[in-house]
matplotlib code that plots the C-alpha trace (Angstrom):
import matplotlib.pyplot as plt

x = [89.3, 90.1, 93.0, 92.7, 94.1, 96.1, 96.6, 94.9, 92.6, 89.8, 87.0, 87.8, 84.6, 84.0, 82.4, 78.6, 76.1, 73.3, 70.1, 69.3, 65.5, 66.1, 63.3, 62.7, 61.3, 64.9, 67.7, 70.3, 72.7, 70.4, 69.9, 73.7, 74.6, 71.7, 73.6, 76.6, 75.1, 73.5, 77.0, 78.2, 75.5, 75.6, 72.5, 73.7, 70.9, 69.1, 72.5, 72.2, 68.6, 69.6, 72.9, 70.8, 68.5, 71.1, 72.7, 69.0, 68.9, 72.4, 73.7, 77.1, 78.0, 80.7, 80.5, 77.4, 79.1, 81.5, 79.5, 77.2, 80.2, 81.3, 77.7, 77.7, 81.1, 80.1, 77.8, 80.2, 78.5, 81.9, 80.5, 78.4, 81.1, 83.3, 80.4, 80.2, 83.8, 84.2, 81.8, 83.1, 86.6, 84.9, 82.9, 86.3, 89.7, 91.3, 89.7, 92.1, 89.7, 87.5, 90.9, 92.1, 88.8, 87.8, 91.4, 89.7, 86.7, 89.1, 91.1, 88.2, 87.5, 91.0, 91.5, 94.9, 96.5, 93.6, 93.7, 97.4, 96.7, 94.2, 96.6, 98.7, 96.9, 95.7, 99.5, 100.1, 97.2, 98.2, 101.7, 101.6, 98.4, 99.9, 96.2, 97.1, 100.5, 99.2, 96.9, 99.1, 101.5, 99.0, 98.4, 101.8, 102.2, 99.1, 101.2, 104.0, 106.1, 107.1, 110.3, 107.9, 105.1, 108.2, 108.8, 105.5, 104.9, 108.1, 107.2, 103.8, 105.4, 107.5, 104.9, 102.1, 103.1, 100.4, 100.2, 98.4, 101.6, 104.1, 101.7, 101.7, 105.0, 105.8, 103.8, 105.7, 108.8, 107.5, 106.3, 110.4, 111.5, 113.0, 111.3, 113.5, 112.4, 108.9, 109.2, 110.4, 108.1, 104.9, 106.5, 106.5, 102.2, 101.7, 103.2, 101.1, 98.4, 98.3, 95.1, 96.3, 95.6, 96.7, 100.1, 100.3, 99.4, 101.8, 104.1, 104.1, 104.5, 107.9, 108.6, 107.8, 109.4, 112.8, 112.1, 110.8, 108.1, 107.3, 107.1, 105.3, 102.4, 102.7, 101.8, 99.2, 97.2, 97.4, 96.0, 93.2, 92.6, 92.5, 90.2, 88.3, 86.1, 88.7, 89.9, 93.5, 95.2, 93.3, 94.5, 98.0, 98.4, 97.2, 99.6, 102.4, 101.2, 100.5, 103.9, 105.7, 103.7, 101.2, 98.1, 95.5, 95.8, 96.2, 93.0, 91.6, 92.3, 90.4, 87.5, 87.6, 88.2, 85.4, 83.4, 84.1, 84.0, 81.6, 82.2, 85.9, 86.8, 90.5, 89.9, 88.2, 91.0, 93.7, 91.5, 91.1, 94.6, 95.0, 92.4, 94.4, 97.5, 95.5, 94.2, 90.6, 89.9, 86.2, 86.5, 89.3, 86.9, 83.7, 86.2, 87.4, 84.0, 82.8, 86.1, 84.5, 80.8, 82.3, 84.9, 83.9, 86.7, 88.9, 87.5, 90.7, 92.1, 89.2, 88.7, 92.8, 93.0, 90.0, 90.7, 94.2, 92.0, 89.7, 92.9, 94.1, 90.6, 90.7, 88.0, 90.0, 87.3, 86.5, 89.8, 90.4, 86.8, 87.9, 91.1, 89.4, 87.6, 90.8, 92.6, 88.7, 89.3, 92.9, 93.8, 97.7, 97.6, 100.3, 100.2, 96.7, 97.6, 100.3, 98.1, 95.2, 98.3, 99.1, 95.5, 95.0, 97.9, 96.5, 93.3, 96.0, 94.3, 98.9, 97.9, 95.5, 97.9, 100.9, 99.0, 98.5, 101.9, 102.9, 100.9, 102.4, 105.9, 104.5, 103.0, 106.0, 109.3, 111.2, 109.7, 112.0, 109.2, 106.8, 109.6, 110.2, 106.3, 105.8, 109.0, 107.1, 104.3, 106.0, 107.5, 104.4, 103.4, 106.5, 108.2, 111.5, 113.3, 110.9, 111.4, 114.8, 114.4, 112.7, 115.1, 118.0, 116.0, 114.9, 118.6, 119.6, 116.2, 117.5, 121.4, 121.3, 124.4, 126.8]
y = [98.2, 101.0, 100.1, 99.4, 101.5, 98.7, 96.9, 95.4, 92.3, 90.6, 88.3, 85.7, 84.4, 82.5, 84.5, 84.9, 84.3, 86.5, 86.8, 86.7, 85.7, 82.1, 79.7, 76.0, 75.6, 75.3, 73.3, 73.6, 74.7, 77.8, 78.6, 78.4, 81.1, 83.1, 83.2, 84.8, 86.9, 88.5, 89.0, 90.9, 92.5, 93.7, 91.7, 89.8, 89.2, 87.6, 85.8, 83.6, 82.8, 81.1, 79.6, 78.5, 76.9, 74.7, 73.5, 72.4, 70.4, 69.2, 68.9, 67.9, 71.0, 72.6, 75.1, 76.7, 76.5, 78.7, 81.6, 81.7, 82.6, 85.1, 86.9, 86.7, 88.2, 91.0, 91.8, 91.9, 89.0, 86.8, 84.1, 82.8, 83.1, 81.4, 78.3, 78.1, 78.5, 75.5, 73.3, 74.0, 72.8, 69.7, 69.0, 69.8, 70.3, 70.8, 74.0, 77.0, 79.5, 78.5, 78.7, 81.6, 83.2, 81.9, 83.7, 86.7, 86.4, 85.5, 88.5, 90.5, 88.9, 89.8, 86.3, 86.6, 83.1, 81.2, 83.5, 83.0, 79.2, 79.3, 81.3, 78.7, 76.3, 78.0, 78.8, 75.1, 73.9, 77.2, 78.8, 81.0, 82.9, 86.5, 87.2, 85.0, 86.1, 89.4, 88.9, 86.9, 89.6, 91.8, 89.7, 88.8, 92.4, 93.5, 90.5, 92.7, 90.7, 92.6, 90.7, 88.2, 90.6, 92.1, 88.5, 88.0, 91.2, 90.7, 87.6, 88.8, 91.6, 89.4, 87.3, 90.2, 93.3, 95.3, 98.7, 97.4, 95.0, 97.9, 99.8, 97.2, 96.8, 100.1, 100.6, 97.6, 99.7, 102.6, 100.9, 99.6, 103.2, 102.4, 105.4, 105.9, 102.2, 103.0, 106.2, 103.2, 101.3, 104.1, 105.8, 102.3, 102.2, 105.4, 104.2, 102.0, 103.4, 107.4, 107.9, 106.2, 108.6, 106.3, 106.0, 110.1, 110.5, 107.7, 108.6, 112.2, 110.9, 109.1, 112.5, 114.7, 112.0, 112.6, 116.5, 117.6, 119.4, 120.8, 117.2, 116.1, 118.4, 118.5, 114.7, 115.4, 118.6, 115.8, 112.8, 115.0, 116.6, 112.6, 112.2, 114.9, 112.5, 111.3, 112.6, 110.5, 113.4, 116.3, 114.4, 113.9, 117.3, 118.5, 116.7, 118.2, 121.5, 120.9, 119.6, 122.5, 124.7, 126.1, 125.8, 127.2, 125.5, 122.3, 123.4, 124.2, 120.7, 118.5, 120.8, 119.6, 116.3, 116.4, 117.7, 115.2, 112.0, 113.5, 109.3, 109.1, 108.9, 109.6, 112.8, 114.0, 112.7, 114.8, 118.1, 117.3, 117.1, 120.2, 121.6, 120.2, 122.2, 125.1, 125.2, 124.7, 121.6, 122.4, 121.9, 118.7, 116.5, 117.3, 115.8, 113.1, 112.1, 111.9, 109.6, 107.4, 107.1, 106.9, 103.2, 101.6, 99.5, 102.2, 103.7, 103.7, 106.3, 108.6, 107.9, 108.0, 111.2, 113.0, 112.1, 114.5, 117.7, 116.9, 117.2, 120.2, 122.0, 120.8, 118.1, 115.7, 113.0, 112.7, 112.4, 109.8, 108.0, 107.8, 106.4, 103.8, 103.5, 102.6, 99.8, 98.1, 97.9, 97.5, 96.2, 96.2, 99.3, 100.8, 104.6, 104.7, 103.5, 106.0, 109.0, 107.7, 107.4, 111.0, 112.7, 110.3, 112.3, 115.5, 114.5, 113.3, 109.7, 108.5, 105.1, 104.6, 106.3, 104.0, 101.0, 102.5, 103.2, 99.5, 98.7, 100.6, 99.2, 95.5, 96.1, 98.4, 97.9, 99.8, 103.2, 105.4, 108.1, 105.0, 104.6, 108.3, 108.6, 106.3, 107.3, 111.1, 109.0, 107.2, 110.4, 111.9, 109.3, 109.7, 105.9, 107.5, 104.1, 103.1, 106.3, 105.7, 102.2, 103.7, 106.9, 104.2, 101.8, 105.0, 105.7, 102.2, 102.2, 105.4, 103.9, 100.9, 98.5, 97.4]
z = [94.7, 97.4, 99.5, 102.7, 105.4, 107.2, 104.4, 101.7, 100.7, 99.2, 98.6, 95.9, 94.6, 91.3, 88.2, 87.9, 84.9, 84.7, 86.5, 89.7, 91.2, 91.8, 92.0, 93.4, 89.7, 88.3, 88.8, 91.4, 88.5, 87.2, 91.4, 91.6, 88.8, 89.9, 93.1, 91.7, 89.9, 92.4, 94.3, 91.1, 91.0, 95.1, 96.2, 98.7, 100.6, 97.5, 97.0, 100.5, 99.3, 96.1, 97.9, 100.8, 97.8, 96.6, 99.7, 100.6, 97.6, 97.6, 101.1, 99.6, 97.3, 98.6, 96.4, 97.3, 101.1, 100.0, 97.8, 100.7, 102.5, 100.2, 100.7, 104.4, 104.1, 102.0, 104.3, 107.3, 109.3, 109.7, 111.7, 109.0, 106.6, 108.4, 109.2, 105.4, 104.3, 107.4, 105.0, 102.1, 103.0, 105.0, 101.7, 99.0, 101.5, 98.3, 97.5, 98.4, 97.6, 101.1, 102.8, 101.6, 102.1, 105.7, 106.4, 105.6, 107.6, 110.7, 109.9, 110.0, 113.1, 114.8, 115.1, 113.4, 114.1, 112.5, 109.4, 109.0, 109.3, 106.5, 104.3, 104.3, 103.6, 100.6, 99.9, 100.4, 97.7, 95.6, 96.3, 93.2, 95.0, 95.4, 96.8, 99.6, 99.9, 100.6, 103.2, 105.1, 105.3, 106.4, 109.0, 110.0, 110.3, 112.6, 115.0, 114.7, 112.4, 110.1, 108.6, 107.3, 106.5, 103.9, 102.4, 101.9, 99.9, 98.2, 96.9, 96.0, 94.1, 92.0, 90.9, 90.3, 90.3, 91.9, 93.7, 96.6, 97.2, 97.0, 99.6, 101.8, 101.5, 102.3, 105.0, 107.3, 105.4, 107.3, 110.5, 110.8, 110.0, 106.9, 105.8, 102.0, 101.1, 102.2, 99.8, 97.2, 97.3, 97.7, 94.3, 92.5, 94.0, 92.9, 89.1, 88.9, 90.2, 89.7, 91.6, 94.7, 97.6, 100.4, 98.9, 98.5, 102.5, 103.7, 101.0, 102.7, 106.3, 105.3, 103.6, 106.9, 109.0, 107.4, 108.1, 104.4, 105.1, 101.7, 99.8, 102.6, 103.0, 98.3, 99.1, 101.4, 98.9, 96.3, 98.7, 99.4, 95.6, 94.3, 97.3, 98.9, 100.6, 102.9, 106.3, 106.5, 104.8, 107.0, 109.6, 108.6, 107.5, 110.6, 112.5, 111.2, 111.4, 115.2, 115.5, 113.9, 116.4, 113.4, 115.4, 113.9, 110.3, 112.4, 114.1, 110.2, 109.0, 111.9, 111.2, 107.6, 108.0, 111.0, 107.9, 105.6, 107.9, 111.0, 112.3, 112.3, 116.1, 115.0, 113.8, 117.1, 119.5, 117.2, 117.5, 121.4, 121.8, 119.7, 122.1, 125.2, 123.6, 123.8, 126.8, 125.5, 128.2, 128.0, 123.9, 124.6, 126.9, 124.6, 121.5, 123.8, 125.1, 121.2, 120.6, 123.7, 121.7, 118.3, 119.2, 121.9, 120.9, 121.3, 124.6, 126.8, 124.5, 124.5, 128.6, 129.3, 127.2, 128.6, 132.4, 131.6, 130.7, 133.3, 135.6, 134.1, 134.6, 138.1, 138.2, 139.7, 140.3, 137.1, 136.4, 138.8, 137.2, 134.1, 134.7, 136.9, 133.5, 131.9, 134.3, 133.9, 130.3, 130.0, 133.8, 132.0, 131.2, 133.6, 132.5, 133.8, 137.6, 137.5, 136.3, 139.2, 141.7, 140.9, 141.7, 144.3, 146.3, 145.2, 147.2, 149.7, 149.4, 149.6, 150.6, 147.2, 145.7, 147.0, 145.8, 142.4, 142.1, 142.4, 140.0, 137.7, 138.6, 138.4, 135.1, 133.9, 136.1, 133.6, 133.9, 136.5, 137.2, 138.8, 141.3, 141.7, 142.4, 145.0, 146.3, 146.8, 148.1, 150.9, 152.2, 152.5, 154.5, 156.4, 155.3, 154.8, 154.4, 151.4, 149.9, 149.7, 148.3, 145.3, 144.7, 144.6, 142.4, 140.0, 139.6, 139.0, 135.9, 134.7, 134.3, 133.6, 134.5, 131.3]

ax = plt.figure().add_subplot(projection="3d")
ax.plot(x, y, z, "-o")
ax.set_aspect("equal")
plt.show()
């Protein structure tokens, strides 16, 4: 199986028979292994027909609930996964495998409290389940919770010791900046598993975060040589580059990895802020624009990056557009009401701009430029005695009292 970026998991489903056409003419059994063999086989679609078959037949087999889950699954469509995995477990509670699997749908989802419910419960009925154990600590760690996400791995390394495990592991390692025990456990991954090429780019981001450079970007020639067809390590290895001022080969490495993966909206917002570096804001808002059509999910970044080249070229209301664009998406997002507060006094607009500003502080009362910015604003409204409220207050932020 081919790791997961974030983390790994996967679809437990029971073994198939052979075959696959299913037919009213035989009996719910025959249907049934039909059915599974036409998930081994990648038919999915024919695997809901025979599924759909049985449960038609026999209303109560929870069995047939849950392998029509596991094609809807496969097929990304999560919602009728999770409908069947629901009546599986109404039909057999017992049965850890709908559990563990309606997890994964949820996860899949984003829905990350009911997945880590349904891990449980499948830990509960089965708590030798390193599957289970993994996923959960995935989960636990897109929450944030990465001292758990650890314990989970941990314990699914003890009782199966797979490479995925370690990777995950190490990358909550990495996330906590323990980047030497992320190195740990990404060697141990790539022990087990020589061709992994995730654990040779992360493994070389632990090595370039601890400033050596040349096991880093060695990690990153063999990520890509064990998989060419993958933009992480272009990426990564353009990062670095960028970072240590080489900008050209940074600038070589998003055009390959916009070569291999033309649909990878990462790629395009690192070569429009190599762009922006540059001084290229034409070529930075075109990338950041394509970063907006490419994740809608993802659209403040693309819309907060490109409203800062649209400032530097001087197109200030389309700055100011799209960070309007932003606070509608993400009305917490405090860096945006700042940015808009900022052009708004370049068009001398000081009272939008005032209002922008306190925003910003109400969304993010720790920042001590927000203060220092409206304090600018007020005097150039001539409200000398709230300007001096928020110099005093921006030096009280900046030093804090023991």
């Amino acid at each position: 199986m081919e790791p997961l970026r974030a983390g790994t998991f996967t679809v437990l489903a029971l073994l198939p028979a052979l075959g696959i056409a299913c037919s009213n003419r035989e009996t719910p059994m025959t249907t049934f292994d039909r059915g599974l063999a036409a998930i081994a086989k990648g038919d999915h679609d024919a695997a809901i027909a025979c599924f759909s078959e049985v449960v038609q037949r026999e209303p109560g087999n929870a069995r047939a609930y849950h392998e029509r889950g596991v094609a809807c699954s496969h097929k990304g469509d999560y919602t009728s996964a999770i409908s069947d995995y629901t009546n599986s477990i109404r039909l057999e509670p017992g049965y850890y495998l709908a559990h563990y699997n309606r997890g994964v749908a949820y996860q899949h989802r984003g829905s990350l409290d009911q997945a880590i419910k349904d891990f449980e419960e499948s830990l509960r009925l089965s708590p030798m389940n390193a599957v289970a154990l993994n996923a959960r600590g995935n989960a636990l760690q897109a929450k944030g919770d990465l001292a758990g996400a650890i314990a989970d791995f941990s314990k699914a390394i003890s009782i199966r010791d797979e490479a995925d495990y370690h990777y995950n592991r190490g990358n909550a390692f990495r996330l906590l900046g323990k980047l030497e025990l992320a190195v740990e456990d990404y060697n141990e991954a790539i022990r087990i598993h020589p061709g992994f090429s995730l654990a040779y780019n992360n493994r070389g981001l632990c090595h370039g975060g601890m400033g050596d450079l040349e096991r880093a970007f060695g990690d990153f020639a063999e990520s890509i040589r064990l998989n060419p067809k993958d933009a992480t390590a272009f990426v990564s290895r353009a990062e670095f580059r960028r970072m240590k001022g080489n900008l050209d080969g940074a600038l070589s490495d998003f055009m390959e990895a916009i070569r291999v993966d033309p649909s990878n909206p990462r790629v395009f917002n690192g070569r429009g802020n190599l762009y922006h570096e540059k001084g290229d804001y034409d070529r930075a808002i075109a990338d950041f624009s394509e970063v907006i059509r490419l994740a809608p999910q993802n659209e403040i970044v693309g819309y907060f990056n490109r409203s800062n080249a649209y400032a530097l070229k001087g197109d200030v209301a389309r700055a100011i557009a799209d960070c309007t664009e932003v606070t509608q998406l993400d009305p917490r997002f405090a860096p945006a009401y700042h940015r808009r507060g900022g052009l708004y006094g370049l068009e001398g607009k000081h009272g939008n701009a005032i209002a922008d500003f306190t925003m910003a502080i109400r969304l993010s009362p720790g920042e001590v430029e927000f203060y220092r910015a409206r304090a600018r604003s007020y005097r150039a409204v001539g409200d000398i005695e709230n300007a001096a409220k928020d110099e005093k207050k921006a030096k009280e932020v900046a030093v804090p009292p023991e």
